[in-house]
C-alpha positions in Angstrom: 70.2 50.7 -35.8 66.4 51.0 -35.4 66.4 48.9 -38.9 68.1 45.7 -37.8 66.1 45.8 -34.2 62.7 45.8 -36.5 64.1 43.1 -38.4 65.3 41.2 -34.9 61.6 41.8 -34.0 59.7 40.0 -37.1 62.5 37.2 -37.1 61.0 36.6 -33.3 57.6 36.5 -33.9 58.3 34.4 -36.8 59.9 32.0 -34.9 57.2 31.7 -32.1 54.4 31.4 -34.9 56.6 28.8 -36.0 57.2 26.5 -32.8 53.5 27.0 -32.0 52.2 25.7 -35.2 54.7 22.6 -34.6 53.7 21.6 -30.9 49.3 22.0 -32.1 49.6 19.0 -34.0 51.6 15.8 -34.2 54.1 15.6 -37.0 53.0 13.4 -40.0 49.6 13.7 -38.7 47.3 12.7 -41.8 44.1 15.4 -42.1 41.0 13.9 -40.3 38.5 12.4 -42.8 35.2 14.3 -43.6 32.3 12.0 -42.6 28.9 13.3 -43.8 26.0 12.8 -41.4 23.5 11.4 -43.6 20.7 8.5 -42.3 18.7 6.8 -44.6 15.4 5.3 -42.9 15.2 1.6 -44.2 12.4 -0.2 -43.8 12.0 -4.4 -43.7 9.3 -6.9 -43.8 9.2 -9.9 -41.9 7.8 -13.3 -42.6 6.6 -14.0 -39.1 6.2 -11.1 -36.6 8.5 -10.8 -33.8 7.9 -12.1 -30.7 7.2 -9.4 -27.4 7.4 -9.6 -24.1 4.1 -9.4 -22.8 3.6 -6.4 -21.0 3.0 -7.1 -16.5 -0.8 -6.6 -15.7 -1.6 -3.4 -13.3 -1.9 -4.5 -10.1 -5.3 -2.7 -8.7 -5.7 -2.3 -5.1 -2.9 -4.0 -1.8 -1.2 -7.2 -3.2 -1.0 -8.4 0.7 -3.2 -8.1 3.8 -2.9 -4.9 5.3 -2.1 -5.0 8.9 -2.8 -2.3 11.7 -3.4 -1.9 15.4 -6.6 0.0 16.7 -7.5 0.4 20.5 -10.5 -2.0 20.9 -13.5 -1.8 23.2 -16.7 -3.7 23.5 -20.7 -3.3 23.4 -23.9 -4.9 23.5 -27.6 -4.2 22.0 -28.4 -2.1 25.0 -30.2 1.9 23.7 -27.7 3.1 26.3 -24.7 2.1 23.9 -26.3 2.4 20.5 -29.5 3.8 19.6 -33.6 3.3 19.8 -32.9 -0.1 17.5 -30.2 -2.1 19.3 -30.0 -5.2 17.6 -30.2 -3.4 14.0 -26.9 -2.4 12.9 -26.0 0.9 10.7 -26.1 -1.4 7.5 -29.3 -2.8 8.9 -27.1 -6.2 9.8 -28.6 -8.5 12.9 -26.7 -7.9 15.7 -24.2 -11.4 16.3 -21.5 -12.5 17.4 -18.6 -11.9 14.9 -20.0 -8.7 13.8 -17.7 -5.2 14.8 -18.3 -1.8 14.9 -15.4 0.5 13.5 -14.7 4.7 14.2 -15.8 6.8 11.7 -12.1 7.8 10.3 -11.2 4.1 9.5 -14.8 3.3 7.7 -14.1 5.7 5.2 -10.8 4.2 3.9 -9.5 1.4 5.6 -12.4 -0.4 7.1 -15.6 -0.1 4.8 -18.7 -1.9 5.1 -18.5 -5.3 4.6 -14.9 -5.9 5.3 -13.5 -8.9 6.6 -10.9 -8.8 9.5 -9.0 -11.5 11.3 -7.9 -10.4 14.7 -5.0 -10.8 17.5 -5.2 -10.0 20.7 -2.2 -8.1 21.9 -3.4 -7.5 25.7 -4.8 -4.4 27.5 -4.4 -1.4 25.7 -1.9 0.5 28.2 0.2 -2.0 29.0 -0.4 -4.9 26.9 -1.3 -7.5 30.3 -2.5 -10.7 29.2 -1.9 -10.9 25.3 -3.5 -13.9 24.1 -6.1 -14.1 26.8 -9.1 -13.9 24.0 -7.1 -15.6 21.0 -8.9 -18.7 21.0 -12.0 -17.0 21.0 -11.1 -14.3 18.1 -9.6 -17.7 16.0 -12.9 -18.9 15.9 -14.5 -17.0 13.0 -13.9 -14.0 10.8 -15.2 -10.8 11.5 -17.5 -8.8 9.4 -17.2 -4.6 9.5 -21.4 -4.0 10.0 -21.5 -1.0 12.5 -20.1 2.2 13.0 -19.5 4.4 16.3 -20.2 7.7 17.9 -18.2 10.2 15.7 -15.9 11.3 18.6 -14.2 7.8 18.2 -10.9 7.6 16.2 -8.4 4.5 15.9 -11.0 2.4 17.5 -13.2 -0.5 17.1 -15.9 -2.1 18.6 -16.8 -6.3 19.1 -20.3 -6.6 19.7 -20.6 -9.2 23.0 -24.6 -10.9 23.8 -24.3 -9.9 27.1 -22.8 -7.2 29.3 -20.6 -9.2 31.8 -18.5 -10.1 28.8 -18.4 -7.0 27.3 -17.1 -5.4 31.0 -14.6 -8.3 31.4 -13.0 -7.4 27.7 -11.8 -4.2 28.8 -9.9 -1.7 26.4 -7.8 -3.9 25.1 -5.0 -3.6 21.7 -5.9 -5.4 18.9 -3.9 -6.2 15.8 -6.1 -6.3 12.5 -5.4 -8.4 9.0 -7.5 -7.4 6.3 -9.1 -10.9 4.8 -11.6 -8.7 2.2 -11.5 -5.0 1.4 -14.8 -4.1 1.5 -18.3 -6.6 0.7 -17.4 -6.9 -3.1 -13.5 -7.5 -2.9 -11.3 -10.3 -3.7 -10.1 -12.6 -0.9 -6.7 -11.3 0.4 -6.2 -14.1 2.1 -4.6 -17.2 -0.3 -6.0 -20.3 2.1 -9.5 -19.0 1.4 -9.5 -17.6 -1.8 -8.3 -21.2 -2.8 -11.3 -23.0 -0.5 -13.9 -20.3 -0.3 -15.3 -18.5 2.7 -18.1 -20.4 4.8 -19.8 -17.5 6.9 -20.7 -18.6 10.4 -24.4 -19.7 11.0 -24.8 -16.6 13.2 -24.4 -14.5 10.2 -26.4 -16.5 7.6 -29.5 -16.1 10.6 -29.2 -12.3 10.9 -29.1 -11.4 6.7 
């Protein structure tokens, strides 16, 4: 008895060996190929050399005018507002129309010596009353960065005005600036005058 349940046993297990040898591959399945993983480096001479694409120059520096708004006040050659030497700026600039002051934390990065600016008048700095008032005066000429201010200034520039009635009547007012030039050395940001040069205003030529 124990001899035939032995031999029910392996007739089993044959069978299950069987059926999963059948179902693990697909009948009449040819044996996969052996492909042998073998590159051989070839090497070929042209008669002309191929053509490349050239490769894009690196663009050094901003590709457009930068464009911020600083809080904007006024002053005038008085000792009271600057120093002992009124008319002498901190780059040792003639004091003119068209020249501007600029707070300590924009000269160092954004507004160096030298720098060219075109400006917008956006109104009083609180509320922005009567935008546009000093356009037509600010379209006349480009403004040069010549002066700094006290070092408790930030965000802030200052237009230098000939006389002290005008400098009151400015205000504080909100200005938007365009950078024209980075700096005194720096290519023309500006495409009209790159293309027709830059004439500085007679006040400027006077005072160098």
């Amino acid at each position: 008895m124990a001899h035939r349940r032995r031999a029910l046993a392996a007739t089993l297990v044959a069978l299950v060996i069987a059926q999963t040898l059948a179902f693990s591959a697909p009948k009449g399945a040819p044996p996969e190929p052996v492909v042998a993983l073998e590159l051989v480096p070839t090497v070929e001479i042209l008669a002309a050399p191929r053509a490349v694409e050239p490769t894009p120059p690196v663009v050094v520096g901003p590709v457009a005018n930068p464009v911020f708004t600083v809080r904007a006040t006024a002053y005038n050659s008085l000792e009271s507002q600057t120093d002992s030497q009124p008319f002498i700026t901190a780059t040792g600039t003639r004091t003119s129309w068209g020249i501007i002051a600029v707070s300590r934390d924009l000269l160092g990065t954004d507004l160096p010596y030298g720098t060219l600016v075109r400006l917008t008048d956006l109104g009083g700095f609180r509320y922005g009353r009567g935008a546009g008032t000093y356009q037509a005066l600010l379209d006349a000429n480009l403004f040069i960065v010549e002066d700094t201010m006290h070092p408790r200034k930030t965000g802030q520039i200052d237009l230098w005005f000939a006389d002290y009635a005008s400098a009151v009547a400015w205000g504080v007012r909100r200005l938007e600036v365009e950078v024209v030039r980075y700096g005194r050395d720096g290519p023309f940001l500006d495409a009209a005058i790159a293309e027709h040069g830059f004439r500085a205003p007679a006040t400027w030529l006077a005072s160098r």
